[in-house]
C-alpha positions in Angstrom: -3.2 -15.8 -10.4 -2.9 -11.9 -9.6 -6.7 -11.5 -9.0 -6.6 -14.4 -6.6 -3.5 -13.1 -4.6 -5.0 -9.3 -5.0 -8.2 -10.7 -2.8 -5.9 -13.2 -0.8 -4.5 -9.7 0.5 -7.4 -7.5 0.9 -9.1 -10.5 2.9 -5.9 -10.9 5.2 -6.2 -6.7 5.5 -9.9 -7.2 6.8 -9.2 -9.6 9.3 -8.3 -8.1 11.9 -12.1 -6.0 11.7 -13.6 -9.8 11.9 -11.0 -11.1 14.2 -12.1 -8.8 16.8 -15.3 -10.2 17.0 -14.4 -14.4 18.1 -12.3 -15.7 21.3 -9.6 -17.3 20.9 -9.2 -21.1 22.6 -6.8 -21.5 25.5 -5.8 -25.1 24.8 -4.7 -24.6 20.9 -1.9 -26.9 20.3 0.1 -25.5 17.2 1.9 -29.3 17.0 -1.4 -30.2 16.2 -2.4 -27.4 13.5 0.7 -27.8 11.6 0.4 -30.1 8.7 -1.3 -29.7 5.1 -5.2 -29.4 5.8 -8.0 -30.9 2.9 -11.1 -28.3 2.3 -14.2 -31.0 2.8 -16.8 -28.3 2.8 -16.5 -24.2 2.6 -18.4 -20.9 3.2 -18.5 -19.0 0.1 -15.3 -16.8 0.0 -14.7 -15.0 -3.4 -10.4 -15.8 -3.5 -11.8 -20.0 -3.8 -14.1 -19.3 -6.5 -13.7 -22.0 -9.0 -11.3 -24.1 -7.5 -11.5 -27.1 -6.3 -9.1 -29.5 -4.4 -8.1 -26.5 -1.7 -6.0 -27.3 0.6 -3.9 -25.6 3.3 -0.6 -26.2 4.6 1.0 -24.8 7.9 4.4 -24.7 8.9 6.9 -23.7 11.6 9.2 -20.9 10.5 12.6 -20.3 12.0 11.4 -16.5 13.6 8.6 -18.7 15.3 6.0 -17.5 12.8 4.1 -20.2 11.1 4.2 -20.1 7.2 0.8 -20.8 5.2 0.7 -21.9 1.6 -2.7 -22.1 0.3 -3.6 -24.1 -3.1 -6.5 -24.8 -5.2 -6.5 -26.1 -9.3 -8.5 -23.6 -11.4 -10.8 -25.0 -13.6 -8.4 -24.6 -16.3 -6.2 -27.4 -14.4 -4.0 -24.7 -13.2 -3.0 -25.0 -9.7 -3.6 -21.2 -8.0 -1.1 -20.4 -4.7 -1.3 -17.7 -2.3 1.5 -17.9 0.4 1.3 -16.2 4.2 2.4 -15.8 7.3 0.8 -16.0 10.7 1.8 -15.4 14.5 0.8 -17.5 17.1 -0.2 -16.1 20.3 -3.1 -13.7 21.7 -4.7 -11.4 19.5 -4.1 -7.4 19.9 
């Protein structure tokens, strides 16, 4: 599990780098992002490798943050987690 939290960190430290380079939408509804997401399809990110049944599940937090628990099961039939946090609102 350390080597997929290690790159779960060094992706969310690049982000910003890529972030810079989409728009945000200016009708996101957070009501409607928050929920547990399925993975149907993926780009090729090294943190997934070998896991299958990914999903994604997003939550309100009580500072207004939304919380983010990734999973996925290894092919060993252990479950891997990685656990977040995100801020809604206009990128800086």
């Amino acid at each position: 599990m350390k080597p997929f939290f290690t790159l779960a960190i060094i992706a969310l430290a690049v982000s910003p780098a890529i972030a810079q380079k989409f728009t945000p939408v200016n009708n996101f509804s957070l009501d409607k992002y928050l929920g547990r997401w399925y993975e149907i399809a993926r780009m090729p990110v090294s943190f997934e490798k070998g896991l299958s049944k990914v999903t994604a599940t997003y939550s309100l937090r009580d500072d207004g943050k939304v919380s983010v628990v990734n999973r996925g099961v290894k092919r060993n039939g252990k479950e891997a987690v990685a656990w977040g946090k995100a801020k809604y609102g206009a990128a800086k």
